[in-house]
N, C-alpha and C positions, 0 to 999 in steps of 0.2 A: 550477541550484541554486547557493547561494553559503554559502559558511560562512565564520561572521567569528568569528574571537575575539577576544573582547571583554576579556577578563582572563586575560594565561599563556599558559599548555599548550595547544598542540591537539591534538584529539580522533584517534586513528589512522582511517586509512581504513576499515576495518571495525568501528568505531563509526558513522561517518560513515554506511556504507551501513546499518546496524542501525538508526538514529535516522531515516534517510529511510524504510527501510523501515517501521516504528512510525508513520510520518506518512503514508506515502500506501494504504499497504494498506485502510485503511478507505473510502478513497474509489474504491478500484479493487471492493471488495464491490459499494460503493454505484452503480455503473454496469452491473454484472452482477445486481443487484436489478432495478434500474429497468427495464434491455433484458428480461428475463425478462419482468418484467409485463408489456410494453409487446407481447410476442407473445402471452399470455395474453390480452389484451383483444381480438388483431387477428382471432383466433381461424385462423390457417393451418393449413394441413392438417397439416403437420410440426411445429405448432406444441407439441407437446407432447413431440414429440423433443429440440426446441431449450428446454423448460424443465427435463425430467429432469435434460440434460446441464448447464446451468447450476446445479442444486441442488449436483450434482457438485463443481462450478468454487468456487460457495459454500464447501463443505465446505474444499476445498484451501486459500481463502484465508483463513477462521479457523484453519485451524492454523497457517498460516506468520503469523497476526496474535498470536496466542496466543504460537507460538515467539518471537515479536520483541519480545513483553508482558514477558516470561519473562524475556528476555537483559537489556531493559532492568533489571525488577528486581534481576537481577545484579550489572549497573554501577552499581546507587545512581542512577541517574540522574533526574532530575525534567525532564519536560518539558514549556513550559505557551504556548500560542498567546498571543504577546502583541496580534498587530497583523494584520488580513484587509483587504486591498483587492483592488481589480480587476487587480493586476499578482501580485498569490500574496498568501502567509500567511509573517509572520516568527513562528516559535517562540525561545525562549530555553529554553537544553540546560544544566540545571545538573551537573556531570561531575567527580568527584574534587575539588572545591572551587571548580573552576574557573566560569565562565558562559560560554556560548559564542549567541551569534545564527545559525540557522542559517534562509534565507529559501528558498522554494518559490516559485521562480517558473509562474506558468499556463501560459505556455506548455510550457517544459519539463516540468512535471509532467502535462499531456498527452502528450506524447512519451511519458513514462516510464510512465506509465497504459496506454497503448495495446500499449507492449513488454511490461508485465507479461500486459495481458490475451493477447496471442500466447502467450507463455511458458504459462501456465495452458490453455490449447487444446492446445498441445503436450502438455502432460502430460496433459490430459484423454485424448485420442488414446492413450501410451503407456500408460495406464491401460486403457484398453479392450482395446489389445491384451492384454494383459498375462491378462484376466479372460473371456478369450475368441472 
């Protein structure tokens, strides 16, 4: 991932992670949709284990989408995809007056896709325990 500032001030590191969060959490849903269906159609014996548990994973990650909706609101921030090719997505992060470019690159946001979906199993898991 790169952030460039484009005009001034930059953005502290917990904006930075706030505004990556706000950008990728929708596409880490959207992999946890798809793989859901995708055992729902295979139709596997445990396959409806592995759909409960992802409705779960779902829930998890609207709220932390919702919380980062939320935070963003906060900051006044406006954030608007300016440019998609084959190497990522550049957004432009409007932030206290400032404009800031901040670009996702594919492959990294793979990487960071696949760390989140760990992380959300993980808590899938401590959730369970937790409820029995």
């Amino acid at each position: 991932m790169l952030s460039e500032n484009t005009i001034g001030q930059s953005m502290t590191e917990e904006e930075y992670t706030l505004i990556k969060d706000y950008c990728i959490l929708p596409f880490v849903k959207n992999m946890v949709i798809t793989n859901s269906d995708k055992i729902k159609e295979e139709g596997m014996t445990l396959g409806q284990l592995f759909v409960r548990s992802s409705l779960k994973v779902i829930q998890m990650i609207d709220d932390d989408i919702n919380r980062s909706r939320m935070m963003v609101g906060k900051l006044k921030a406006k954030i608007t995809e300016v440019n998609r090719n084959d190497e990522g997505i550049l957004y432009e992060v409007e932030l206290r007056g400032y404009v800031h470019r901040v670009a996702l690159l594919r492959h990294v946001v793979r990487q960071e896709m696949a760390d989140r979906r760990d992380k959300y199993i993980a808590n899938l898991f401590k959730y369970l325990s937790q409820i029995g």
